[in-house]
C-alpha positions in Angstrom: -66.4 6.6 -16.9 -66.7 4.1 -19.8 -63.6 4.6 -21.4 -62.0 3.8 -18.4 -63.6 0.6 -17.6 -63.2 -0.6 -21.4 -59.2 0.4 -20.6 -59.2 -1.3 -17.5 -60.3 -4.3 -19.5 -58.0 -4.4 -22.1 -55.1 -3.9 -19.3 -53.3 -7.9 -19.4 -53.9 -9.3 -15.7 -51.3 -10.9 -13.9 -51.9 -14.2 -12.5 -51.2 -14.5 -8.2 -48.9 -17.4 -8.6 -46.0 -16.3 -10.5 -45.5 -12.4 -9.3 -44.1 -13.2 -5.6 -40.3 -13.3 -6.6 -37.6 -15.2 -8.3 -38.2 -19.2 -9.2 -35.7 -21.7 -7.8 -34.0 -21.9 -11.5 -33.7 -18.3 -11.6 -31.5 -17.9 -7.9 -29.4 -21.2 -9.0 -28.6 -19.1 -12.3 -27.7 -16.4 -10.2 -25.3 -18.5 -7.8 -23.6 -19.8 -10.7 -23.2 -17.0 -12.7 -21.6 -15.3 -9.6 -19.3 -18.5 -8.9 -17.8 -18.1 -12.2 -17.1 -14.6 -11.5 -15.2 -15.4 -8.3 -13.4 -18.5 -9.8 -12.0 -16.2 -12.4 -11.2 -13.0 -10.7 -10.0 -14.0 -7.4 -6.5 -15.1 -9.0 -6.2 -11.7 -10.4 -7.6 -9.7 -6.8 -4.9 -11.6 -4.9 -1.5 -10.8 -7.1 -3.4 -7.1 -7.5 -3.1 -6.9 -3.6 0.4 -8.4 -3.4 1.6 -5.7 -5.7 -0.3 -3.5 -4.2 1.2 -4.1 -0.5 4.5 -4.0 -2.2 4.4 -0.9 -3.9 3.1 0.9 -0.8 5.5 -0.8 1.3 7.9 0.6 -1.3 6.2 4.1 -1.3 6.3 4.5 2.5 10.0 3.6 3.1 10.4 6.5 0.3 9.0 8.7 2.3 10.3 8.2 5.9 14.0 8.6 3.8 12.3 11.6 2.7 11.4 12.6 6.0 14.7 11.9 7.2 16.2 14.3 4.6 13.9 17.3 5.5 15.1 16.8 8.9 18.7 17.4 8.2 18.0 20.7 6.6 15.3 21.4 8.6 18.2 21.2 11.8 21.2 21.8 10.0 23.1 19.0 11.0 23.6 15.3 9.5 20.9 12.6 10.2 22.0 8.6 9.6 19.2 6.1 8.8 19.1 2.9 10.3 17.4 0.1 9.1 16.8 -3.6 11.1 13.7 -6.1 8.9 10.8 -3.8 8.8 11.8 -0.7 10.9 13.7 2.3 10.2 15.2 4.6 13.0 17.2 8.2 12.2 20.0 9.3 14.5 20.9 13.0 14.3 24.0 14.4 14.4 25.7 11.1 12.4 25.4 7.9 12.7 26.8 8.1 16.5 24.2 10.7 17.0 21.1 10.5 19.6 17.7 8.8 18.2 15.3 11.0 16.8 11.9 10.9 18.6 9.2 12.6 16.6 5.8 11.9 15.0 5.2 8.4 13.9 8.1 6.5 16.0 7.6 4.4 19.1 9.4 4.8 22.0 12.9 3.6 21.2 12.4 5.8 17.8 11.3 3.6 15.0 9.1 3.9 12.3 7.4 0.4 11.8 6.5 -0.2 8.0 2.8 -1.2 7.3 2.0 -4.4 4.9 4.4 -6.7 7.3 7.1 -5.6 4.2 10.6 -6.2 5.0 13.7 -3.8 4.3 17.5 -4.9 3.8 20.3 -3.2 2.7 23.8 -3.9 1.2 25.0 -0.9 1.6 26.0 1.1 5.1 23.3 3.3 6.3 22.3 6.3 4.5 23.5 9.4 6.0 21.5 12.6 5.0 24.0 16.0 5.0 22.7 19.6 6.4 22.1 20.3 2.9 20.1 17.4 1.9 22.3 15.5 0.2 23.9 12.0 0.8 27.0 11.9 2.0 26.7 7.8 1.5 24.4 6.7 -1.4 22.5 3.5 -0.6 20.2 0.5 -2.3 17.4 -0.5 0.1 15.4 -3.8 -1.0 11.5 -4.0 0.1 10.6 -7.4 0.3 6.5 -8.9 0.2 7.2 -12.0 2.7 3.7 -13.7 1.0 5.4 -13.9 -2.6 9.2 -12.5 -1.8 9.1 -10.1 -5.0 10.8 -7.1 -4.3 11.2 -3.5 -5.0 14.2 -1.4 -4.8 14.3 2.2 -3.6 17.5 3.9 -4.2 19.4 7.0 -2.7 21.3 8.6 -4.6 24.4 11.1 -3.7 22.6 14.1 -4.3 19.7 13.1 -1.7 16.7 12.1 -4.5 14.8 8.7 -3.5 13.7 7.0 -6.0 11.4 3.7 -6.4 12.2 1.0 -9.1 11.6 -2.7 -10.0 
């Protein structure tokens, strides 16, 4: 029992006054360290998510082409893909052909693109072939409406989508 009083003793005591949290120095510190944080990285955040909206903007027009290309084989017959700012619409059978209604289109048959991107083209619309393939190749331009960078994502003749700068 002595040894643990003459351990007790030698413990350091802490005084009441300065254990009950952070000092008014300490939190302005804190707020300022945290302030130059934000100041330097929110430049860097916000072109991150513009990229970022365009790439997936990209990305997903990609795959509805693809979509679009699977559904010609998967019918055997020729499916056209329309395109009007940020919507995309297949007609099978041609481009004269009845609207496709499946998953992911609204009523009148469009797919609407997330990220409020917008699509053009210079070229006619892309028809897909019962084999997958192109019959007319096709440049389609995604557009970020914030910053108006773009993407392109290509189709070529023999049905492959590809994304590029």
């Amino acid at each position: 029992m002595r040894n643990l009083k003459t351990i007790q003793g030698k413990m350091p005591r802490c005084s009441g006054a300065n254990t009950r949290g952070f000092t008014l120095v300490e939190l302005m510190v804190l707020l300022a360290v945290v302030g130059i944080l934000m100041s330097v990285s929110a430049p860097a955040f916000l072109s991150y998510w513009r990229v970022a909206a365009l790439r997936g903007g990209a990305q997903e027009l990609a795959t509805i082409l693809n979509r679009a290309r699977q559904l010609a084989i998967a019918q055997n017959t020729s499916v056209c893909v329309n395109q009007s700012t940020n919507k995309v619409q297949f007609q099978t059978g041609g481009c004269g052909g009845t609207v496709w209604l499946g998953p992911g289109t609204s009523g009148a048959g469009w797919f609407t693109l997330q990220n409020s991107v917008n699509v053009s083209s210079t070229t006619a619309n892309v028809v897909f072939n019962y084999l997958g393939g192109a019959t007319t190749a096709g440049v389609y331009t995604v557009q970020n409406p914030i910053n108006n960078s773009t993407m392109s994502v290509t189709v070529a003749l023999s049905g492959r989508v590809t994304i590029g700068p």
